[in-house]
C-alpha positions in Angstrom: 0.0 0.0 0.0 0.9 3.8 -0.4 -0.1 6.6 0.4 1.6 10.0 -1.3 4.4 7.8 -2.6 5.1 6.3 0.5 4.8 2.8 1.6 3.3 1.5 4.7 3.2 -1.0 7.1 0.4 -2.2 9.6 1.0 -0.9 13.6 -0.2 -3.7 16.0 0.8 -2.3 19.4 -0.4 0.6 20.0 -3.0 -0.8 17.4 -3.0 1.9 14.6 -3.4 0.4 11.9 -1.7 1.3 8.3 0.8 3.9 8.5 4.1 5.3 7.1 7.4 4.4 8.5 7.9 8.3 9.3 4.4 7.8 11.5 5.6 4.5 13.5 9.0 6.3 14.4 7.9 9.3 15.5 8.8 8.4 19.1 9.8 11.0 21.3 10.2 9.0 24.4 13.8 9.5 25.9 16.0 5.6 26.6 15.4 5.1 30.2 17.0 3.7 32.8 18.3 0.2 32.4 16.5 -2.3 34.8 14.0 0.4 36.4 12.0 -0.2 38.7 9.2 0.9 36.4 10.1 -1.4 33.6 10.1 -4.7 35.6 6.5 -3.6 36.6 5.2 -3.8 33.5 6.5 -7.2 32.6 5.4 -8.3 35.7 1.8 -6.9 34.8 2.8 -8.3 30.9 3.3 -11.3 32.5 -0.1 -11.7 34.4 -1.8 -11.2 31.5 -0.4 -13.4 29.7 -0.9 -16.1 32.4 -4.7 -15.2 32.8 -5.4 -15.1 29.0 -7.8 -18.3 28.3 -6.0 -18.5 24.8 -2.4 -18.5 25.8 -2.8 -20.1 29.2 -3.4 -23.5 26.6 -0.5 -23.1 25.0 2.7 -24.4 26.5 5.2 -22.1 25.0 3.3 -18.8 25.7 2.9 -20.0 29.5 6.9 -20.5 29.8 6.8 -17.3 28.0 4.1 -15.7 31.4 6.5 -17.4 33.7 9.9 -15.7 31.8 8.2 -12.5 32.6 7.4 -13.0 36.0 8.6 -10.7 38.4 10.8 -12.8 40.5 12.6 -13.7 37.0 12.9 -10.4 36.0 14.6 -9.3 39.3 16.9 -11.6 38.8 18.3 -10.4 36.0 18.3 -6.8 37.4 20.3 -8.6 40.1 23.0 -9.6 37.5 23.1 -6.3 36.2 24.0 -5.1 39.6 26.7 -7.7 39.7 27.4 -6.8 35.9 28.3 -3.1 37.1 29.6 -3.8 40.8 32.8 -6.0 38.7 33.3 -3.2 35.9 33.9 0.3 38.2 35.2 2.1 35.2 32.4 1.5 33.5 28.8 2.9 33.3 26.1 1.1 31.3 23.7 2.9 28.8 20.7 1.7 26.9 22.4 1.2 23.1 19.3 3.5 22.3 17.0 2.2 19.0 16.8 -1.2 18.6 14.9 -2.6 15.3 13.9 -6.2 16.1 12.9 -8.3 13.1 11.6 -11.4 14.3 11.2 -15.0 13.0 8.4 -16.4 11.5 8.0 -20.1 13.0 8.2 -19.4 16.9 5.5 -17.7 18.1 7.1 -15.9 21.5 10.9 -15.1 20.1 10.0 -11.7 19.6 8.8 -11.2 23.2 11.7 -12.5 24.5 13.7 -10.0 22.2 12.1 -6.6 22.7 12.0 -7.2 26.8 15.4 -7.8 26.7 16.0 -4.8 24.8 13.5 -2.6 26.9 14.7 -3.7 30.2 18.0 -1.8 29.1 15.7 1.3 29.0 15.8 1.3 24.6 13.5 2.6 22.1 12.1 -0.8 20.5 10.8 -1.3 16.7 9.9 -5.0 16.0 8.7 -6.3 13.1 6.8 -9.7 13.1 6.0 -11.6 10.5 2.8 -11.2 8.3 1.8 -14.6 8.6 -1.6 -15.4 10.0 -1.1 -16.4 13.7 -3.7 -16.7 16.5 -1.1 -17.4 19.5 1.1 -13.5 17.8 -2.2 -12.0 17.5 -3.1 -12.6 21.5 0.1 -11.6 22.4 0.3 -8.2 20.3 -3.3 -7.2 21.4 -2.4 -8.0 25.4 0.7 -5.7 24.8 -1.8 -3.2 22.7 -4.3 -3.6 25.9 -1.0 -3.1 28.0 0.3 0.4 26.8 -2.7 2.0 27.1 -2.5 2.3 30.6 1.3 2.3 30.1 2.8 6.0 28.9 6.3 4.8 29.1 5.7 1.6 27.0 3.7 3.1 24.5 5.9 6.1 24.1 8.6 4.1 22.7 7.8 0.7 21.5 6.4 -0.3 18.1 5.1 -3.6 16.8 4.6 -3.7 13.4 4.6 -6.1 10.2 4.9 -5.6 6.3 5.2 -7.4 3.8 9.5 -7.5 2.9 10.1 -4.3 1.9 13.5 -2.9 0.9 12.7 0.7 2.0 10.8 -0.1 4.9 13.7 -2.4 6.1 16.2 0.3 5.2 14.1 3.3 7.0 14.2 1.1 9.9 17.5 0.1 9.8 18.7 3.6 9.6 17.0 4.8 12.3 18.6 2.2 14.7 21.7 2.4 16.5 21.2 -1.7 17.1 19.5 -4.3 14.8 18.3 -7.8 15.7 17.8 -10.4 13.1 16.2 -13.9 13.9 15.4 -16.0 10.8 16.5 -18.6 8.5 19.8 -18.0 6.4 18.2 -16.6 3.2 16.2 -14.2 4.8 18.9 -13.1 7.2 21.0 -12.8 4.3 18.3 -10.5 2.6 18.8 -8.3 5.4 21.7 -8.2 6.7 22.4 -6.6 2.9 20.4 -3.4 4.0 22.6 -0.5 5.3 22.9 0.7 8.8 24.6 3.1 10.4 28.1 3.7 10.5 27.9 4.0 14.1 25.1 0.8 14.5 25.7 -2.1 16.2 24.3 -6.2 15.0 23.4 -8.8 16.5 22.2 -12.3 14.0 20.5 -15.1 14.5 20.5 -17.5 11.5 19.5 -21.4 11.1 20.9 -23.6 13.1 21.3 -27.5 14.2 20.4 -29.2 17.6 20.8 -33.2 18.4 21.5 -34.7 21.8 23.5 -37.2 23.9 22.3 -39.7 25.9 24.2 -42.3 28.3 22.9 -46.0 27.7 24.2 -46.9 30.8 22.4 -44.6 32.8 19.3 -44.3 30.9 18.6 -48.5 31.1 19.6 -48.0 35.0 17.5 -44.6 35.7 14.2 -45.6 37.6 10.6 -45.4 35.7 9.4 -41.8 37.5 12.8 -40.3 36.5 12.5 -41.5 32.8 9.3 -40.5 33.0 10.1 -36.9 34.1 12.8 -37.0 30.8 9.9 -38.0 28.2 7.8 -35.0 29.2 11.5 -32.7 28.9 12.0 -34.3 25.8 8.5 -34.2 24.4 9.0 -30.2 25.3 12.3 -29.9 23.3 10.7 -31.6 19.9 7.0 -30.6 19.9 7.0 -27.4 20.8 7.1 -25.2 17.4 6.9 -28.3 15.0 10.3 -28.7 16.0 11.2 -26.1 13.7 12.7 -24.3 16.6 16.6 -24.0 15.9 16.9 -25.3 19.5 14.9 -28.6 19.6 16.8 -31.9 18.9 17.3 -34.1 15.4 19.2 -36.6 16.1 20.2 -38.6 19.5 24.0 -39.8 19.8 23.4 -42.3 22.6 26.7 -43.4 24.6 27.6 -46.8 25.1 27.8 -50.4 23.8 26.0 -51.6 20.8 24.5 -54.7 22.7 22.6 -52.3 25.2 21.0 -49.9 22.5 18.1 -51.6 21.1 16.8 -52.1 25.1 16.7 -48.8 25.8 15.5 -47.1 22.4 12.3 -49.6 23.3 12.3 -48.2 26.5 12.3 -44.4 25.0 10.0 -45.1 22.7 7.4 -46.4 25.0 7.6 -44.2 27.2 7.6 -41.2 24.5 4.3 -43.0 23.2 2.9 -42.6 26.9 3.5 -39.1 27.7 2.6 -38.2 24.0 -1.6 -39.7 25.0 -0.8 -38.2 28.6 -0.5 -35.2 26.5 -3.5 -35.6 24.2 -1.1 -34.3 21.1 -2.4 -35.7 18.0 0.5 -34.5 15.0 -1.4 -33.4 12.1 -1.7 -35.8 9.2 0.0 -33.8 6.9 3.1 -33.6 9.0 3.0 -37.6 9.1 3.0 -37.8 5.5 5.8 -35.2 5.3 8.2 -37.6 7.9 7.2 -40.5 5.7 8.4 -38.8 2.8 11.2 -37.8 4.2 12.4 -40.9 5.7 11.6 -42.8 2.2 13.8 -40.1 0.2 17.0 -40.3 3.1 16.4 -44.7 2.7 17.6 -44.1 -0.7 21.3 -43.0 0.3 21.9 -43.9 4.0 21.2 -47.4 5.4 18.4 -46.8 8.0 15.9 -48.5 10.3 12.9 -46.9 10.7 10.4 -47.4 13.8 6.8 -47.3 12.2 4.7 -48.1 15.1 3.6 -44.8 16.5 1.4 -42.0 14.9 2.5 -39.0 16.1 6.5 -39.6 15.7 9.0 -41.4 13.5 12.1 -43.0 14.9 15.1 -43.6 12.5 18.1 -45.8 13.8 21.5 -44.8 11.3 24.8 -46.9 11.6 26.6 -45.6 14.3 28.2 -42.8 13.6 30.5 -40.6 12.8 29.7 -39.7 9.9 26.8 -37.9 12.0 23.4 -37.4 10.3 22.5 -33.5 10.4 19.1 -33.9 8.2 16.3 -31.1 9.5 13.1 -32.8 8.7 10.8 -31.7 12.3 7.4 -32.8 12.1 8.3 -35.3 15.3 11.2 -37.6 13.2 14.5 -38.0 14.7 17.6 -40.1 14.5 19.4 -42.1 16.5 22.7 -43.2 16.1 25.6 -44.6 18.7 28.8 -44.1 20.0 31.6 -45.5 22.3 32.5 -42.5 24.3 31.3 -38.9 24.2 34.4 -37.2 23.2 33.6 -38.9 20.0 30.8 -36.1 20.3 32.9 -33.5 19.9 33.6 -34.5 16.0 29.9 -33.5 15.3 30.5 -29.9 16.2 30.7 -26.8 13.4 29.9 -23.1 12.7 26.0 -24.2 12.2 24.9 -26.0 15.6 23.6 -24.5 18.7 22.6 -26.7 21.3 23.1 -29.8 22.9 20.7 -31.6 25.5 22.3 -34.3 27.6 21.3 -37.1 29.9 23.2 -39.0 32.2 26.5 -37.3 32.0 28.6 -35.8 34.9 29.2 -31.6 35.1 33.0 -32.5 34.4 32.3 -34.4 31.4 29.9 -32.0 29.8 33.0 -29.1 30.4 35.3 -31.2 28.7 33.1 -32.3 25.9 32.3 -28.4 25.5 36.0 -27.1 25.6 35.8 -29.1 22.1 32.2 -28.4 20.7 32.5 -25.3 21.9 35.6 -24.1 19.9 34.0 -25.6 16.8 30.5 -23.5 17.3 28.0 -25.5 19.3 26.8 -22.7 22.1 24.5 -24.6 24.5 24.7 -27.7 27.0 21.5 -28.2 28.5 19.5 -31.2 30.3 16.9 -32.9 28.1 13.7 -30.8 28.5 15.5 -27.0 28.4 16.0 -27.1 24.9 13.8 -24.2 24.3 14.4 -22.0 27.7 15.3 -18.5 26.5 18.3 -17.8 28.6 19.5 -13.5 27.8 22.6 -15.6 26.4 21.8 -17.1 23.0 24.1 -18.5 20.6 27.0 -17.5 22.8 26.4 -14.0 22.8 25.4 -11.8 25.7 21.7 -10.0 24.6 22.1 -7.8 27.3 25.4 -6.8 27.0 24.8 -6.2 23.2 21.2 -3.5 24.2 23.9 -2.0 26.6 26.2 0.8 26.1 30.0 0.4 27.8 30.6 3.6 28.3 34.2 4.0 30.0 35.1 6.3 33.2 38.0 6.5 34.5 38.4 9.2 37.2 41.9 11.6 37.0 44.0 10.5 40.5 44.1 12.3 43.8 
């Protein structure tokens, strides 16, 4: 749409409707204090509503978003931001100033997570989410909407907004930032990441990237039937949560041990897996079944698989164990499974493109070890099974906060 030559974009909180970019960034609020006192109050009030909402309260990922923004949560990040300044005396922290989200389209609550970082460290916030049709976005824009109308200071400087991709829009917006957030798959990142900034901007990038997991034999065959239990429900978390589409959820489970010991306890997983999945009352679409039969016929043709075919709301693949590792995205509830001797063997699966790792049965000093490897090769994450997708203000091995933060450096002349 246009209007006088210039294109516009639809406003979602404050709901506006369709307006020029010069309209949604006409913000005169001032960057406020990082961590105020004020600002936790309104995600505790965000959080509430969320909490409370009859639409979100049924979805799983929007009430681990309500319980994110809960106010003992919050504090305790303001609590590490006083820690954060207590260790740097030279140094005073400043909110970076205008940060321009744009937000991904296949999880739902990314860009909450992403603009309450940002506005905790007092900034100006534009975020853009995607066009798509989405009930659980929707709920969540018009509860912030609801939200900053008895809220001055959140309204004053904090748009939501979508478009269709546009290259002026995105540039307009980009401009006008002094820090720009991407979240998205690689060819859309790489759309944008082409638009100018700044000179003096600042970016942050989140692209595609690979999850799997590792799993002791040992310990799994020997762990009790409430504790693995306990680690279907995490895992069910990790995978069905978004489609498993989320960059964080696990494809493929490296499980640690000897050969003669597998079989036992992938019937054991998958039973149990089955259980929690009718606890749960999910039913997977039939489309996505047909898309992980597909997929599993098409990968039969080059890699010597065994498929597990008896349950209707998952696919199960066995590969020769590995390495060569499998790191085939298909989501739709169809992993792999493949074995290994020992876990440092692990640490040949790591590169530029993975994220995180959910583990079972492994000590603290073991996962270091296996992450002084991993790590230096790109994986960013170690995590028990069923934290997959907790948003933790460090994400892909980079410090959100300290990236909507200012360093500014002080150093006082001596007496």
């Amino acid at each position: 749409m246009t209007v006088a030559g210039t294109t516009e974009l639809r406003l979602l909180a404050p709901a506006g409707g369709a307006q020029s970019p010069e309209q949604v960034l006409a913000m005169d609020a001032a960057p406020g204090e990082p961590f105020s006192r004020s600002r936790r109050q309104t995600l505790a009030r965000l959080s509430r509503l969320i909490l409370h909402d009859p639409v979100l309260r049924a979805d799983a990922a929007s009430v681990a978003l309500g319980y994110w923004l809960r106010r003992a949560n919050v504090d305790s990040l303001a609590e590490n931001f006083e820690r954060r300044q207590c260790a740097a005396p030279d140094t005073v922290f400043a909110p970076v100033g205008r940060v321009f989200h744009v937000a991904p389209s296949n999880i739902d609550t990314v860009f909450v997570y992403s603009w309450a970082l940002s506005y905790l460290c007092g900034n100006q916030n534009v975020v853009r989410v995607s066009s798509s049709e989405n009930h659980l976005q929707s709920r969540l824009l018009a509860l912030l909407s609801q939200l900053m109308r008895d809220d001055a200071e959140l309204a004053a400087g904090n748009r939501f907004c979508t478009y269709e991709h546009d290259e002026r829009i995105n540039e307009m917006l980009s401009l006008w930032s002094t820090h720009r957030v991407l979240w998205g798959g690689d060819e859309t990142v790489t759309q944008l990441r082409a638009v100018p900034l700044s000179p003096h901007a600042s970016e942050r990038i989140f692209g595609n990237k690979f999850s799997y997991g590792v799993m002791s034999i040992a310990a799994y065959l020997a762990a009790s039937a409430d504790a693995v239990e306990r680690l279907a429900a995490g895992f069910f978390n990790d995978v069905f949560w978004f489609d498993q589409m989320a960059c964080s959820s696990p494809h493929l489970l490296i499980w640690i041990g000897g050969v003669e010991q597998l079989d036992p306890a992938l019937d054991r997983f998958h039973r149990t897996l089955a259980k929690e999945i009718e606890r749960r009352r999910y039913r997977s679409a039939t489309s996505s079944a047909m898309h992980r039969l597909n997929f599993v016929f098409n990968w039969a043709c080059d890699v010597d698989l065994r498929a597990d075919l008896n349950h209707a709301d998952f696919l199960a693949v066995r590969l020769p164990d590995g390495p060569p590792w499998s790191k085939e995205i298909c989501g739709a509830g169809l992993f792999a499974h493949q074995r290994a001797d020992h876990l440092w063997q692990v640490a040949e699966l790591g590169g530029q493109g993975d994220q995180t790792v959910t583990h079972f049965g492994f000590s603290r000093a073991e996962l270091r070890e296996l992450a002084r490897t991993a790590g230096a090769k790109g994986v960013d994450r170690f995590v028990p099974v069923g934290e997959a997708l907790t948003f933790d203000p460090v994400w892909d091995g980079y410090d959100l906060i300290g990236d909507f933060l200012r360093h500014v450096t002080v150093r006082a002349s001596a007496a």
